[in-house]
Structures are given as C-alpha cells and as structure tokens.
MIVO-119162 format. One record per residue: residue in three letters; x negated, y negated, z negated of N, C-alpha, C in turn. Coordinates in steps of 0.02 Angstrom, whole numbers, plus 50000, padded with zeros to 5 digits. Layout:
BEGIN
R ALA X Y Z X Y Z X Y Z .
...
//
This chain:
BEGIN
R UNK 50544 49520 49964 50491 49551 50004 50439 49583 49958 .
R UNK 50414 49648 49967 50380 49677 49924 50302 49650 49954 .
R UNK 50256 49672 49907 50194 49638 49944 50151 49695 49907 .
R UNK 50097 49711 49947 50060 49784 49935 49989 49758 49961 .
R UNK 49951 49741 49900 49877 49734 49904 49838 49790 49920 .
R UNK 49796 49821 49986 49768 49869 49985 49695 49847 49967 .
R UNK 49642 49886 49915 49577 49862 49913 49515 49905 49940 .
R UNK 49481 49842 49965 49407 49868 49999 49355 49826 49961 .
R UNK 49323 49853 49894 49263 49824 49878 49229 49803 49904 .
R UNK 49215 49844 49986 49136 49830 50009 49148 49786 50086 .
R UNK 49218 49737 50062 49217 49687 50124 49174 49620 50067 .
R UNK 49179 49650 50000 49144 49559 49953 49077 49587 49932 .
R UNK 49052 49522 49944 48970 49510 49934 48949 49519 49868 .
R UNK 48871 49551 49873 48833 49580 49822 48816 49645 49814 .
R UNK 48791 49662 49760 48767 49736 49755 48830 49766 49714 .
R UNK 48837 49826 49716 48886 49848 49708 48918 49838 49640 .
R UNK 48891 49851 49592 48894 49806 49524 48955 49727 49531 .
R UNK 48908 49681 49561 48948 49638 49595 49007 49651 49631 .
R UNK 49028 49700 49692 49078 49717 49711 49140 49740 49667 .
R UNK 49109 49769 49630 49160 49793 49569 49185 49735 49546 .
R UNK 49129 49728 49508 49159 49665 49476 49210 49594 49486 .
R UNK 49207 49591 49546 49246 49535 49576 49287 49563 49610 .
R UNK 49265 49634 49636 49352 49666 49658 49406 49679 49592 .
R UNK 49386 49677 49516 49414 49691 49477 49457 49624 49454 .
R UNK 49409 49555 49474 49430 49528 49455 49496 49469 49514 .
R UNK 49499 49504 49552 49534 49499 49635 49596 49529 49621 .
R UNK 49585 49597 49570 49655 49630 49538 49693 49609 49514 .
R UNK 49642 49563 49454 49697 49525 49399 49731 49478 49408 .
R UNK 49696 49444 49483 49731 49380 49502 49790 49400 49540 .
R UNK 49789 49444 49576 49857 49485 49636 49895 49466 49576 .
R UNK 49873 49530 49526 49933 49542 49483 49962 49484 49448 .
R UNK 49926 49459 49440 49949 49371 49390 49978 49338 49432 .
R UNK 49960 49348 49509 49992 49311 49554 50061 49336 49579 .
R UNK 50080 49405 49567 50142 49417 49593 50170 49455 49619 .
R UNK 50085 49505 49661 50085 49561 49700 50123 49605 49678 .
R UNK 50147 49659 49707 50196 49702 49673 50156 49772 49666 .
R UNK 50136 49799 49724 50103 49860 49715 50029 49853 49734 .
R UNK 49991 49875 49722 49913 49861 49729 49889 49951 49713 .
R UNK 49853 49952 49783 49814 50019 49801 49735 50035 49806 .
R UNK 49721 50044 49743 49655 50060 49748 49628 50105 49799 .
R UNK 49592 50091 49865 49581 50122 49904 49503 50113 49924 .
R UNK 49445 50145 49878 49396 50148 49866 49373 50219 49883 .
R UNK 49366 50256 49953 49357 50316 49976 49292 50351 49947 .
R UNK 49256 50297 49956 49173 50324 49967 49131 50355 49890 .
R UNK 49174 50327 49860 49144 50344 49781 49164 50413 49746 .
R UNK 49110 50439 49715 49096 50508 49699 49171 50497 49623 .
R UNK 49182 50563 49615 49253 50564 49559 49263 50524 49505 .
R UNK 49177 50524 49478 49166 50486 49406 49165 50421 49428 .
R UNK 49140 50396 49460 49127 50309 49479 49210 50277 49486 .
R UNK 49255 50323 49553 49303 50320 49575 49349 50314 49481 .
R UNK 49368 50341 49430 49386 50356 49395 49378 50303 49356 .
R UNK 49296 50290 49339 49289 50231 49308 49319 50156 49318 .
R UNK 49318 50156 49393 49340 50088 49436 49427 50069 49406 .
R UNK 49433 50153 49431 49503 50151 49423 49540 50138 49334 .
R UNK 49512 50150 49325 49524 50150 49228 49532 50082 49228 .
R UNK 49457 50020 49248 49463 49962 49253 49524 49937 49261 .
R UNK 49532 49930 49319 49601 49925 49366 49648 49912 49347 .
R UNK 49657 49974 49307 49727 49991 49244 49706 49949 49221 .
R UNK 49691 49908 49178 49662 49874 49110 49695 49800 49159 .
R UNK 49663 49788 49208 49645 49706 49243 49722 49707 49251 .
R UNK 49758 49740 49276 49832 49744 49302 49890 49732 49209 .
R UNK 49875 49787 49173 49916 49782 49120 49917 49717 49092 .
R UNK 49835 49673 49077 49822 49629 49054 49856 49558 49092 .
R UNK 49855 49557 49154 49897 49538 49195 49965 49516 49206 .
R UNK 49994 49592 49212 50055 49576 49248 50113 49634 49219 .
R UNK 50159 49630 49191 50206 49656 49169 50243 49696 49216 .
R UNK 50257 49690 49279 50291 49710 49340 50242 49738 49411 .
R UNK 50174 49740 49401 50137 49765 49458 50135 49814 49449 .
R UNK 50126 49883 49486 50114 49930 49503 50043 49953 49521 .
R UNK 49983 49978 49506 49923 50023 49530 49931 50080 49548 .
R UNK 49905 50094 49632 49932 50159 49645 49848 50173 49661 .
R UNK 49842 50251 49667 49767 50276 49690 49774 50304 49755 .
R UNK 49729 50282 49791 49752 50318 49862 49716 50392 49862 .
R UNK 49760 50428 49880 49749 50496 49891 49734 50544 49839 .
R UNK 49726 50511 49774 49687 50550 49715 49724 50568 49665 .
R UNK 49776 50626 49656 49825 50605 49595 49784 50632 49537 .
R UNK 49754 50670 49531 49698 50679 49462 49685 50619 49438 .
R UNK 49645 50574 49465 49624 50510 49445 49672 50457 49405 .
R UNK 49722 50472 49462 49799 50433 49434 49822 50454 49373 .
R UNK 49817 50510 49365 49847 50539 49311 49774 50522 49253 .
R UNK 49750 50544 49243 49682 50534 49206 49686 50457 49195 .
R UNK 49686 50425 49218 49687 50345 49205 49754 50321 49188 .
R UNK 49786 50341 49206 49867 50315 49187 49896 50276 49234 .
R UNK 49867 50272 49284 49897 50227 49346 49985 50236 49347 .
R UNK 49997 50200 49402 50087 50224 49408 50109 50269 49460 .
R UNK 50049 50254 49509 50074 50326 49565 50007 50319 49602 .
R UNK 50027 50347 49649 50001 50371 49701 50008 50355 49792 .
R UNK 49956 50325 49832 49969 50341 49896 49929 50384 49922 .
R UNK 49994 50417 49971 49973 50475 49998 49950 50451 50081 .
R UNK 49887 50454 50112 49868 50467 50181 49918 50507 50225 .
R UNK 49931 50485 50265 49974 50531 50313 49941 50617 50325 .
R UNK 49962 50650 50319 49929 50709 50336 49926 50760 50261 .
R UNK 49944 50742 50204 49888 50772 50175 49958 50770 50116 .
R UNK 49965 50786 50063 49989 50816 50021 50047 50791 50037 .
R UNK 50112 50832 50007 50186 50806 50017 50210 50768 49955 .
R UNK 50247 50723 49975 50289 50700 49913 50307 50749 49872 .
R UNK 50336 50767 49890 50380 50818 49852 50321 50859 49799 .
R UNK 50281 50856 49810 50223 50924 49780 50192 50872 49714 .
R UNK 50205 50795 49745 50148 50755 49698 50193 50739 49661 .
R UNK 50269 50736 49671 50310 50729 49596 50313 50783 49567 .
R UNK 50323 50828 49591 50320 50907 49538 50260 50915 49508 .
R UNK 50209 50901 49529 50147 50922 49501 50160 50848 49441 .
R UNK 50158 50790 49456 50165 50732 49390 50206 50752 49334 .
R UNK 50278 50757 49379 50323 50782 49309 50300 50833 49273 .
R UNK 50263 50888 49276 50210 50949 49249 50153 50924 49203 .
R UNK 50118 50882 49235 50074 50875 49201 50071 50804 49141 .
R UNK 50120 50755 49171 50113 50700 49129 50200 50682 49103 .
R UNK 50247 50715 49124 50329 50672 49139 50340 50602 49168 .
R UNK 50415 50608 49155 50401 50536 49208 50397 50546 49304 .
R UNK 50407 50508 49324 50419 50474 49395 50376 50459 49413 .
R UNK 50332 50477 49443 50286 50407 49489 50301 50371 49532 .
R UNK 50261 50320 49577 50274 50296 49618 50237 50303 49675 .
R UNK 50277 50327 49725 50250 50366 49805 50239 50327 49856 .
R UNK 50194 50288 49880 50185 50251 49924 50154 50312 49994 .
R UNK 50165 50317 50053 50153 50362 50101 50132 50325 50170 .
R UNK 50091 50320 50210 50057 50291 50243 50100 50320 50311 .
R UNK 50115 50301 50377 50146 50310 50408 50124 50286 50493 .
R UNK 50141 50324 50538 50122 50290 50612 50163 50319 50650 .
R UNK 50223 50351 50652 50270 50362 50692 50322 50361 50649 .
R UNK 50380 50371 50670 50448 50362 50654 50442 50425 50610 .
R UNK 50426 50483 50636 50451 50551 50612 50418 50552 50544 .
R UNK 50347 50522 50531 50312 50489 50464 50332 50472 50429 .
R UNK 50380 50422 50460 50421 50393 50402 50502 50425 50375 .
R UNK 50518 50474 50424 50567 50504 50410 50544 50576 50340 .
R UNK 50502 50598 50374 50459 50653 50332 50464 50627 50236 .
R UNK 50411 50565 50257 50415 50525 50177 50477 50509 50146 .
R UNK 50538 50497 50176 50613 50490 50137 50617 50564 50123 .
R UNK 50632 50624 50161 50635 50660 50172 50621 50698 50086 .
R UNK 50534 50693 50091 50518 50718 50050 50499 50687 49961 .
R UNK 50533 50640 49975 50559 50618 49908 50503 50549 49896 .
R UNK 50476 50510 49939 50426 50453 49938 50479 50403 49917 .
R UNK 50441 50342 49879 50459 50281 49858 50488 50242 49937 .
R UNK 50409 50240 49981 50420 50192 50033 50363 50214 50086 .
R UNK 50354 50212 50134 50319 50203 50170 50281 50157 50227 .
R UNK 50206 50139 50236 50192 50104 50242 50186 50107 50327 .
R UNK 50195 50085 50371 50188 50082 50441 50136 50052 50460 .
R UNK 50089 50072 50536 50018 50039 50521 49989 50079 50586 .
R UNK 49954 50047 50628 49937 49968 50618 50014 49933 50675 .
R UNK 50027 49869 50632 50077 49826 50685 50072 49774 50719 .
R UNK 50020 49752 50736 49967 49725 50745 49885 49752 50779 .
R UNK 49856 49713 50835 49824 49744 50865 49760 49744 50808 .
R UNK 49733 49780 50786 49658 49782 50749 49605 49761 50763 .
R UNK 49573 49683 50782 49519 49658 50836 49473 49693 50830 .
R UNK 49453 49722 50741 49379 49749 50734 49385 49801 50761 .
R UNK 49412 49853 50786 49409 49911 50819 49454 49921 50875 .
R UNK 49487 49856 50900 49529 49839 50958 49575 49927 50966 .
R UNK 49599 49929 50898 49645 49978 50888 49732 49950 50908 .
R UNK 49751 49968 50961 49820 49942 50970 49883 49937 50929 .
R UNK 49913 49886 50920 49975 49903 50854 50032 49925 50896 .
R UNK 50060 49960 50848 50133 49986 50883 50175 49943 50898 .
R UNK 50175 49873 50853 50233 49840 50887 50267 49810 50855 .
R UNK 50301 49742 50842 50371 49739 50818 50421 49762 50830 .
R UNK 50432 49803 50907 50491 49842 50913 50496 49912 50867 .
R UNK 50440 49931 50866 50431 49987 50839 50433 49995 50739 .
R UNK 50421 49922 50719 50430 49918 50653 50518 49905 50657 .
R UNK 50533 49842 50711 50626 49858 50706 50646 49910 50711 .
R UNK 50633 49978 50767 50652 50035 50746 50668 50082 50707 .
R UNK 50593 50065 50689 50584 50103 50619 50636 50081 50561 .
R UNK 50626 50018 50551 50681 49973 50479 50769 49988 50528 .
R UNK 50777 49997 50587 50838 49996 50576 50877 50056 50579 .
R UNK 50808 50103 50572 50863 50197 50552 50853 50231 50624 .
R UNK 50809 50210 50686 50843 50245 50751 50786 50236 50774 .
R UNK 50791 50287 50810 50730 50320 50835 50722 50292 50932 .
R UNK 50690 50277 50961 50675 50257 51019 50669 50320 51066 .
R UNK 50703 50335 51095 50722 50411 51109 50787 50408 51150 .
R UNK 50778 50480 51208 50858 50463 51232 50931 50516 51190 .
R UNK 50891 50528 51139 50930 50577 51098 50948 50501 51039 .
R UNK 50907 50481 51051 50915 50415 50992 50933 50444 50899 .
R UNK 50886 50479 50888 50890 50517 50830 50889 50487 50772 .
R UNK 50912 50503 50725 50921 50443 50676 50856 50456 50605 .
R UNK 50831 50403 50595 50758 50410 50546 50786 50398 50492 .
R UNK 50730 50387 50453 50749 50356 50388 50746 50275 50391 .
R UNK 50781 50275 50324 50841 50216 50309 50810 50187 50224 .
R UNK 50736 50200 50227 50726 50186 50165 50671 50125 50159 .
R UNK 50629 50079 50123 50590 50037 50128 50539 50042 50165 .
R UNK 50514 50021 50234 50438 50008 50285 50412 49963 50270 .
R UNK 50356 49972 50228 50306 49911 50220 50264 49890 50299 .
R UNK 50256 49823 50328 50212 49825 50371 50135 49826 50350 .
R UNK 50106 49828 50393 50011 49849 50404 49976 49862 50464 .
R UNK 49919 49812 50445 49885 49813 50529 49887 49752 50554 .
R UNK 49857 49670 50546 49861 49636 50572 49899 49579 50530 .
R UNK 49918 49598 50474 49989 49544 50462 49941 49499 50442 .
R UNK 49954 49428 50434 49947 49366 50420 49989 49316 50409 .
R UNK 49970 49255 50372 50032 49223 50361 50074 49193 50410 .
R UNK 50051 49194 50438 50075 49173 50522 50130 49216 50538 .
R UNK 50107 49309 50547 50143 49338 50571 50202 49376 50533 .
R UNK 50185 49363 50467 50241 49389 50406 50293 49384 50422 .
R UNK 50300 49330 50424 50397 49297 50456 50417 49362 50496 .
R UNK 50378 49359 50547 50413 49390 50609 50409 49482 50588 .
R UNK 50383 49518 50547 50397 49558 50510 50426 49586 50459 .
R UNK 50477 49514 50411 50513 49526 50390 50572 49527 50427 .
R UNK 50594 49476 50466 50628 49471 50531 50644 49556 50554 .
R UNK 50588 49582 50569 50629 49652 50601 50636 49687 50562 .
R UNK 50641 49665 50499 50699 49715 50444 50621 49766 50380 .
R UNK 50575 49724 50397 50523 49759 50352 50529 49746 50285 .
R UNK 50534 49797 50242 50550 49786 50175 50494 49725 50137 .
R UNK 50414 49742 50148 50358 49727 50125 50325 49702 50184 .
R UNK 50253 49689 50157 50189 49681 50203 50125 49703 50163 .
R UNK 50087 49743 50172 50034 49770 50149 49967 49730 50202 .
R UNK 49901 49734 50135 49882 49715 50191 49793 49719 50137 .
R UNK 49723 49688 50190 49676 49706 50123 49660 49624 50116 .
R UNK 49642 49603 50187 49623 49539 50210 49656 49478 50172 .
R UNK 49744 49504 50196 49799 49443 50165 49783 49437 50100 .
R UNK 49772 49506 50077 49752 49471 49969 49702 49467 49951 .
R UNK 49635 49494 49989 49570 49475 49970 49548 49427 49972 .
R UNK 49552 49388 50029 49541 49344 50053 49577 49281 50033 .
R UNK 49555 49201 50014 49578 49153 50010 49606 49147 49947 .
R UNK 49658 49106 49926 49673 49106 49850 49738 49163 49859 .
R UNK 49747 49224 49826 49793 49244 49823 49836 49225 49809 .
R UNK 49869 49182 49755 49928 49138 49707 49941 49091 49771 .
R UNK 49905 49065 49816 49928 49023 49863 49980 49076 49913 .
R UNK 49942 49129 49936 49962 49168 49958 50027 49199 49966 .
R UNK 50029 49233 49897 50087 49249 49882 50151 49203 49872 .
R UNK 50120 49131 49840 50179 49103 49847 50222 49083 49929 .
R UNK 50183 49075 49962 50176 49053 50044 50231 49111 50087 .
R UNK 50219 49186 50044 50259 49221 50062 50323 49283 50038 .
R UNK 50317 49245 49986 50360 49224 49929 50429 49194 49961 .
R UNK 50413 49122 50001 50448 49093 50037 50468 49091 50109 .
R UNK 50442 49161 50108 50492 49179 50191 50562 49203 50187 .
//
C-alpha cells in the first residue's frame, strides 16, 4: 500500500516560523517512518518563501529516508530548483505529458507525476498522459465543508478499469491513491476496493506518524 503524506503548515500551532519548523520536522518523521510520497502543498506562500520551505524539505527527507519521494504541488520550477523528485499536478492545470518534457529539458531524468483526480475520465486523462498515479478525492464525506465523497463504489470503479456508464467504458488501469476522509478505521475498506494508496493531511499530521504507518502497513 503506497501512503502519500499531503502537507498543511497552517493546521500546527504557532507563528509561522514555528509552523515551519515543526512542519519540517513532521517531514522527517513520515519519512523515517515509512511514508512513501510526501507533497508539499503550501499554496499561500510567495515563490521565495515557497522555495525556501521546499529546499528544507529536500534536506529533512534525504536525511531521513532513502526511499521517500518529495513532490511540489503544482510548482515544477520550484521542484526543479530544489531538486525535489516530482511533481503534483491539480486537476485542471498542466498536462503530464508537458511536465515530463519540460523536466527531461531542463534537468534529465524522470520525475515523479502524482495527478489529483475526481472523476473517472481524470483519472483516465492522467494514465493517458503519461502520470505516475493518480490521486482520487474526496472518498469520504468532508465534515469541515460537508463536501460529499464520491464513494467506495466509485473508488472500486475507478481501481477496477470501468467506468459506471451504460456504454461501460473502460478507464484506466493504473495506481488510485484514495483522499478525502480516510482514517485508520476506513483504510481497510479502501484498500479492499482495489486502491493502490491512501493519501491524506490529517492521517500523517496528526498523532504519532511511525504508529501510523505501521497500523497501516498492516492492512
């Protein structure tokens, strides 16, 4: 089971200084703990701050963990400039395909394409266009914004290639991370419908991660 730390500095206490700081140090533990891919997803910060964080990041992860992954959400300049390993892409907004051509150009090498996803055709698009994996979201209802989840049928759909349709069209057939709700509670029942991963900000921020991960480790 793959496991995909997404980060929000400004769910931990203090002044921002502080936020950093213990979100940096929230990194090193994922990574020491096991996490596989970890997404710096820090929107609000101007290029240089964003850059700086991210440089960190790199550092807390290498020092870490031999096998984790740092991806930047949405920013491949940054990624590249820092040395990260890839990139997630927001639904909507640049293609796979464009962010490996532009990497292999500017740095060589492969990155790694994580692609954010909410319908089937999302996730077909991201195989399509040459993505690592894509993340599905939300699957699970969202209490803080009583945003509805699509579903476990709709993550089985998705993981088993077929589209919910009376044409019954066939999707992609490549790794769906779940997102949106997961907990350790509900992991099981998301790997169960064939989910490669579980992404999540709460599941790794929150509580001892190393407990965490091992807990679901063992599903």
């Amino acid at each position: 089971m793959l496991l995909y730390y997404i980060t929000d500095r400004e769910s931990l206490a203090g002044t921002e200084a502080q936020q950093c700081s213990a979100l940096l140090s929230r990194i090193a533990d994922a990574a020491s703990g096991g996490v596989d891919y970890i997404q710096l997803r820090e929107k609000n910060l101007s290029p240089r701050e964003l850059e700086r964080l991210a440089r960190n990041a790199v550092r807390a992860v290498r020092l870490s963990s031999t096998t984790t992954k740092l991806l930047i959400n949405g920013r491949a300049d940054v990624a590249l400039a820092v040395g990260a390993d890839g990139v997630h892409l927001p639904s909507g907004e640049l293609a796979a395909s464009e962010l490996r051509a532009l990497w292999t150009r500017c740095k060589g090498g492969q990155p790694l394409i994580g692609v954010s996803a909410h319908l089937n055709a999302d996730i077909l698009e991201a195989e399509t266009q040459g993505a690592d994996f894509a993340v599905l979201a939300p699957i699970f209802e969202k209490v803080q914004t009583s945003t509805p989840g699509v579903g476990l049928d709709a993550l089985r759909t998705a993981c088993r290639g077929l589209q919910q349709s009376d044409n019954a069209e066939a999707v992609a057939r490549f790794p769906v991370l779940a997102l949106g709700g997961v907990t350790l509670s509900n992991a099981w029942a998301c790997a169960e419908a064939g989910a490669a991963g579980v992404a999540g900000i709460r599941l790794f921020q929150q509580g001892n991660v190393f407990e965490t991960v091992k807990r679901l480790r063992e599903l």
